[in-house]
N, C-alpha and C positions, 0 to 999 in steps of 0.2 A: 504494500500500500504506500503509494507517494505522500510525503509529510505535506502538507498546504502550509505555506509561510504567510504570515498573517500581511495585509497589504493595509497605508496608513493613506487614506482619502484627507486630504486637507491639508499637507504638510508646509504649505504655506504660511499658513497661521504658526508652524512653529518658527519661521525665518520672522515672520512681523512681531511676536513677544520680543524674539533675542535683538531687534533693532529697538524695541519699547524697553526692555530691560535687559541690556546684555549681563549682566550679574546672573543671570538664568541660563544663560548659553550653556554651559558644559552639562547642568544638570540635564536641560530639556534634549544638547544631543546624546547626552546616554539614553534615556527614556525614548526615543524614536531606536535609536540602535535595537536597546533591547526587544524592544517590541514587532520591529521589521525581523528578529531572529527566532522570533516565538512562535509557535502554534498554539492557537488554545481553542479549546473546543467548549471548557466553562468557567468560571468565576477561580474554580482554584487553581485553575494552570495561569490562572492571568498571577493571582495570591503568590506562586513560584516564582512567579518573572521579578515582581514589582510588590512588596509589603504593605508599602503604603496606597492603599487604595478603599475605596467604597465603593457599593451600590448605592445609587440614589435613584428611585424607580426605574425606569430604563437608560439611566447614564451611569458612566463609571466615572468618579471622582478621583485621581491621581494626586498624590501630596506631591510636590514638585520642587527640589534646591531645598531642600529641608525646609517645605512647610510655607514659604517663601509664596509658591503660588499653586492654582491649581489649575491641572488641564482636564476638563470634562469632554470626554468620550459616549457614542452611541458603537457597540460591540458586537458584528454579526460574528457571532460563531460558527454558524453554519458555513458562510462563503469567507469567513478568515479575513474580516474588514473591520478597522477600526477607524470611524468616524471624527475627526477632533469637530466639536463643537466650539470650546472656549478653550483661552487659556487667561486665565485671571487673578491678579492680585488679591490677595485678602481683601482690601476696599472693595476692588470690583465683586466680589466671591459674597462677600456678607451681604451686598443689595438685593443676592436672591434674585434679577431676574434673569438670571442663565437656567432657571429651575423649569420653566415656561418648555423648555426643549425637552425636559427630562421624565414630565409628569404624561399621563393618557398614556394609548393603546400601540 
């Protein structure tokens, strides 16, 4: 059986934080690294890759540069795509409405 390598839809957003905060750069390009070498098929093979993380209804919540910021993620397991929705500074993170993405079916 061929391993599916997880494919990172949005990585844009990861170049526009490191130009809004480069003090974030080395953490965020580990966190894509690791994640482009991953397979995960559920929540705890994500758990293996990356510790610091949540569900929040249908988004994954990544702690990011220690805690520093967070990248919320949409996670198809099935076709091995992980979505970046946000990635957000505490400010941004506590206004809650990145939540809007995450809530419903």
């Amino acid at each position: 059986m061929r391993r599916l390598l997880v494919r990172v839809l949005k990585p844009s957003r990861i170049k526009d934080a490191i130009v809004a905060h480069p003090e974030w750069q080395a953490s965020l390009v580990s966190w894509l690294a690791i994640v482009k070498a991953a397979s995960w098929r559920h929540s705890a093979d994500v758990k293996n890759s990356w510790k610091n993380f949540s569900i929040v209804g249908r988004c994954v919540r990544f702690e990011i540069s220690h805690n520093r910021c967070r990248l919320i993620a949409w996670i198809n397991y099935r076709t091995q795509k992980v979505f970046i929705r946000h990635i957000l500074s505490h400010a941004e993170y506590d206004t809650g409405v990145w939540k809007n993405d995450c809530n419903g079916s």
